[in-house]
C-alpha positions in Angstrom: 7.4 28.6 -13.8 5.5 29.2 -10.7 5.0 25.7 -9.5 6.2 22.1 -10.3 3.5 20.2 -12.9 3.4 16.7 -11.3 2.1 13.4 -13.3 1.3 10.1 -11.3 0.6 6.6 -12.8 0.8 3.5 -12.1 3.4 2.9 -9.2 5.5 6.1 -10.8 5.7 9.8 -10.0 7.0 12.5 -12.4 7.7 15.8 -11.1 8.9 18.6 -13.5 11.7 20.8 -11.6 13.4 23.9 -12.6 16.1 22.5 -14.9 15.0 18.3 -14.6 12.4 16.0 -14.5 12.1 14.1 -11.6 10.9 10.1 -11.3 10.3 8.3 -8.7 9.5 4.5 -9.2 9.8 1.5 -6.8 11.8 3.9 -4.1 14.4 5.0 -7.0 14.4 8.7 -7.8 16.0 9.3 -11.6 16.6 12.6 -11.8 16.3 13.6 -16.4 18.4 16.9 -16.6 16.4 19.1 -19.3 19.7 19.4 -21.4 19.8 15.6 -22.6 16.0 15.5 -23.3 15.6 15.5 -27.2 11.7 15.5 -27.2 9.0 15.2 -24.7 5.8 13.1 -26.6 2.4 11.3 -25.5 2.3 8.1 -26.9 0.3 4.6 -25.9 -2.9 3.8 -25.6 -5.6 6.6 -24.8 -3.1 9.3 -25.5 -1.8 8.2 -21.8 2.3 7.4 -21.5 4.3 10.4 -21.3 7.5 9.3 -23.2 10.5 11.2 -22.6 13.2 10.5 -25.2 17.0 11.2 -24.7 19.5 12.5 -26.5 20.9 9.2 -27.0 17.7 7.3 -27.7 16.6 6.0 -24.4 13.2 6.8 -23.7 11.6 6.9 -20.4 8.4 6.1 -20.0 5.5 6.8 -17.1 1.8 6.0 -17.8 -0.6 8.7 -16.1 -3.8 8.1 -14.9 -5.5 10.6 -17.6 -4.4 11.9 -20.9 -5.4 15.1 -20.4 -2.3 15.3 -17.3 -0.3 13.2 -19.7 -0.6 15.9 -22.3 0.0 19.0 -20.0 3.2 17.7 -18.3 4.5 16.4 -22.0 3.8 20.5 -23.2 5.4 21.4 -20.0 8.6 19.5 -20.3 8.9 20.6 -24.3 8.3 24.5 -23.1 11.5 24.6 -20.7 14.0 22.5 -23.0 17.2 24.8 -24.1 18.1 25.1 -27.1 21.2 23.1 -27.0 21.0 19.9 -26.1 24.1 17.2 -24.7 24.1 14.5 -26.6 25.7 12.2 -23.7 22.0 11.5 -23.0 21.6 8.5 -20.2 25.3 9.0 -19.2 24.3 12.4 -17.4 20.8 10.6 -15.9 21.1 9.9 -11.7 19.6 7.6 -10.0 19.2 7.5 -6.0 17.6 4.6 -3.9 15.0 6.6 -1.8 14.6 5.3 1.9 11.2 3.0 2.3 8.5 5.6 3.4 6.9 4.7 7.0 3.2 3.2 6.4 0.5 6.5 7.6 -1.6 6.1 11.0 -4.9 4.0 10.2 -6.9 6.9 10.8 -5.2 9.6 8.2 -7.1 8.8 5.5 -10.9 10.4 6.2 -12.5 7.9 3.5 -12.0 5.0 6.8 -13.3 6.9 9.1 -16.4 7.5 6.7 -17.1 4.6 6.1 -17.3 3.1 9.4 -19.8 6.5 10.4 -22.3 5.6 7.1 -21.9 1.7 8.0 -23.3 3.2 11.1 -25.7 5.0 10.6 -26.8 2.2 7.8 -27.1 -0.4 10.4 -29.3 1.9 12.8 -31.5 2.4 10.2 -31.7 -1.7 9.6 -32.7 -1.8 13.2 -35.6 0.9 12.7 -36.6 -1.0 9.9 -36.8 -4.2 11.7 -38.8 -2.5 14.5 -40.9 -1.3 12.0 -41.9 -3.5 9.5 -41.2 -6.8 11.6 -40.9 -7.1 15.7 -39.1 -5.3 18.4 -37.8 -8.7 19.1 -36.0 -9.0 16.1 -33.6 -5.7 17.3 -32.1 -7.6 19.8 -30.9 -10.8 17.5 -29.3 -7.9 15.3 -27.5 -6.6 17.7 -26.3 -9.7 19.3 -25.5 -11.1 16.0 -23.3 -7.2 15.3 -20.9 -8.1 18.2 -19.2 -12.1 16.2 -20.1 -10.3 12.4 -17.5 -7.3 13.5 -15.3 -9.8 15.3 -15.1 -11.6 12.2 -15.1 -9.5 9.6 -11.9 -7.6 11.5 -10.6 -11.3 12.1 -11.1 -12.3 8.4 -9.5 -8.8 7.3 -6.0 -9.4 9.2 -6.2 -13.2 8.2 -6.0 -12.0 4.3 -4.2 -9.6 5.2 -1.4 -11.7 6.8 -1.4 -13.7 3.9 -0.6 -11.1 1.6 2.2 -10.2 3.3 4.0 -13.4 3.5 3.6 -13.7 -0.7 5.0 -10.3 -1.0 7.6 -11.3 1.6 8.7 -14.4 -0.3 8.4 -12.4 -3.4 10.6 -9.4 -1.9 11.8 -10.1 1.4 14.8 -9.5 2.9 15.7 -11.8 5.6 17.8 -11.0 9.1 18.7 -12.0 12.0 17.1 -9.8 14.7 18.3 -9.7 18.3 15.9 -9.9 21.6 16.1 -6.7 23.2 13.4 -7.4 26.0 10.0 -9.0 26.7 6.9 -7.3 27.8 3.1 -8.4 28.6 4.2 -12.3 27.2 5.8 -10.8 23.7 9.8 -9.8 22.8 11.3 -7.3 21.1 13.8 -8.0 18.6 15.7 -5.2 17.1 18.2 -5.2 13.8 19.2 -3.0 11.0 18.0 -2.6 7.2 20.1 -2.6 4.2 19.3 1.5 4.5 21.1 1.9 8.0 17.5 1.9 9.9 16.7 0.4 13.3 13.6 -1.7 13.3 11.5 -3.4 15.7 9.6 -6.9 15.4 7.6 -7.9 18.2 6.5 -11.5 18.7 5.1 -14.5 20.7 8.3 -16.4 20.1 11.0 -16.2 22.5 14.4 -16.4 21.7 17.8 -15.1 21.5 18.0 -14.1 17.8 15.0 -14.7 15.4 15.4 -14.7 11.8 13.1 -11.9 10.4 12.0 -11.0 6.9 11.2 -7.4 6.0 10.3 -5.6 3.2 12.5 -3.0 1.9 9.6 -0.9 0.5 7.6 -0.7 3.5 8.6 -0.4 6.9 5.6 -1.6 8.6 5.5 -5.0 6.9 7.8 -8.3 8.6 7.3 -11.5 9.7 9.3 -14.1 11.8 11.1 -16.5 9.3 9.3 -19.9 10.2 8.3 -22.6 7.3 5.2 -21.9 5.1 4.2 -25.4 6.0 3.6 -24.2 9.8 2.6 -20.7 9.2 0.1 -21.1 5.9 -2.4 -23.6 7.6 -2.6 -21.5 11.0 -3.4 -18.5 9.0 -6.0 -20.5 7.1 -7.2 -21.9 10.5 -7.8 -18.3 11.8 -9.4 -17.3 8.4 -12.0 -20.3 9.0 -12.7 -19.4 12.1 -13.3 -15.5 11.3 -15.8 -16.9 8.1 -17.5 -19.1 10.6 -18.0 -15.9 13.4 -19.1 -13.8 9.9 -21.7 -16.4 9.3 -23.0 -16.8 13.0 -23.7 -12.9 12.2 -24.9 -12.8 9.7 -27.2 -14.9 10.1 -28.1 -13.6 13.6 -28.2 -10.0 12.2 -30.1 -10.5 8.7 -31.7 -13.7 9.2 -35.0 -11.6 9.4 -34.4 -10.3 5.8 -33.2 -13.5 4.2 -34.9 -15.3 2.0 
């Protein structure tokens, strides 16, 4: 086999090895040895779950994005079976808790990046347009009005985003006690130690000794101090309002030309 057929779904990787298959799901790698796999099928709807059945019954299961990789990695996994098979099944299955991967650098994925250049280049040509088709007085409310719309729209962005993070915290979270380790430029430091063994920083306004801090196990970027939902839902909300109200100052400074 000159390279390793992979199949992805929905929160699930399957990666065919030399004598396994491989599946990682929710940062826990089960590793199928070849010689308790009785038959590899395609089953579901649209020809799209790979089902991997066991000597002893127990089927695994992974939905892939497309039937058509479905059905490769299914042939795959039937070509390399032996001949003899261990009927043990799932008692010869392994399971290993993976460590939580770190979050990539903002900038890593090129589709960002892209998007900010054609928003760009989009808004330029609004302001041609404007010169154009309207008055060269008009440029300069656009322009004004860019500065509170992208002030906003950022502001509105980390607002959602923030609350995200605290359902999937309450959902998920694991909660520590993190120790003050300095303070710099008004904010400390508080460092602690993860169920996996890794240091972590939090950094935040409050000041304290030790600050209870809840983490999620699957990502490393995502924590929050511990304080009651009943303080920290309606100062999120707050900031959302106010990063709606700075969108619509924008847009109606920027578009207000355009709008009916």
């Amino acid at each position: 086999m000159s390279s390793s057929p992979i199949v992805r779904g929905r929160g699930a990787t399957a990666t065919l090895r030399k004598s396994a298959v491989i599946v990682d799901r929710d940062q826990v790698r089960t590793t199928i040895p070849f010689e308790v796999i009785q038959e590899a099928r395609v089953g579901g709807r649209r020809a799209r779950t790979v089902e991997i059945v066991l000597t002893d019954g127990v089927t695994h299961e992974l939905r892939a994005n497309n039937a058509t990789s479905a059905t490769a990695f299914a042939a795959a996994v039937s070509a390399g079976l032996p001949v003899e098979l261990d009927p043990r099944g799932s008692g010869l299955v392994r399971t290993k808790r993976l460590r939580a991967p770190e979050a990539s650098p903002l900038f890593t994925d090129w589709r960002i990046p892209t998007a900010v250049l054609c928003g760009a280049v989009a808004y330029c040509g609004y302001l041609i347009y404007l010169g154009v088709a309207h008055s060269s007085e008009l440029i300069i409310g656009a322009v004004v009005g860019l500065f509170p719309l992208i002030l906003g729209s950022v502001g509105t962005f980390m607002s959602v985003k923030h609350l995200c993070d605290r359902v999937v915290l309450r959902r998920r979270g694991v909660t520590v006690e993190a120790v003050s380790a300095h303070k710099l430029h008004g904010r400390s430091e508080y460092r602690f130690i993860d169920g996996e063994g890794s240091k972590r920083t939090f950094k935040s306004a409050l000041s304290t000794g030790i600050l209870e801090v809840t983490y999620d196990p699957r990502n490393s970027k995502r924590m929050a101090a511990n304080i009651p939902l009943l303080l920290a839902v309606p100062v999120t909300v707050l900031k959302l309002a106010v990063a709606l109200g700075l969108v619509a100052v924008g847009v109606v400074a920027a578009f207000s030309p355009v709008i009916p």
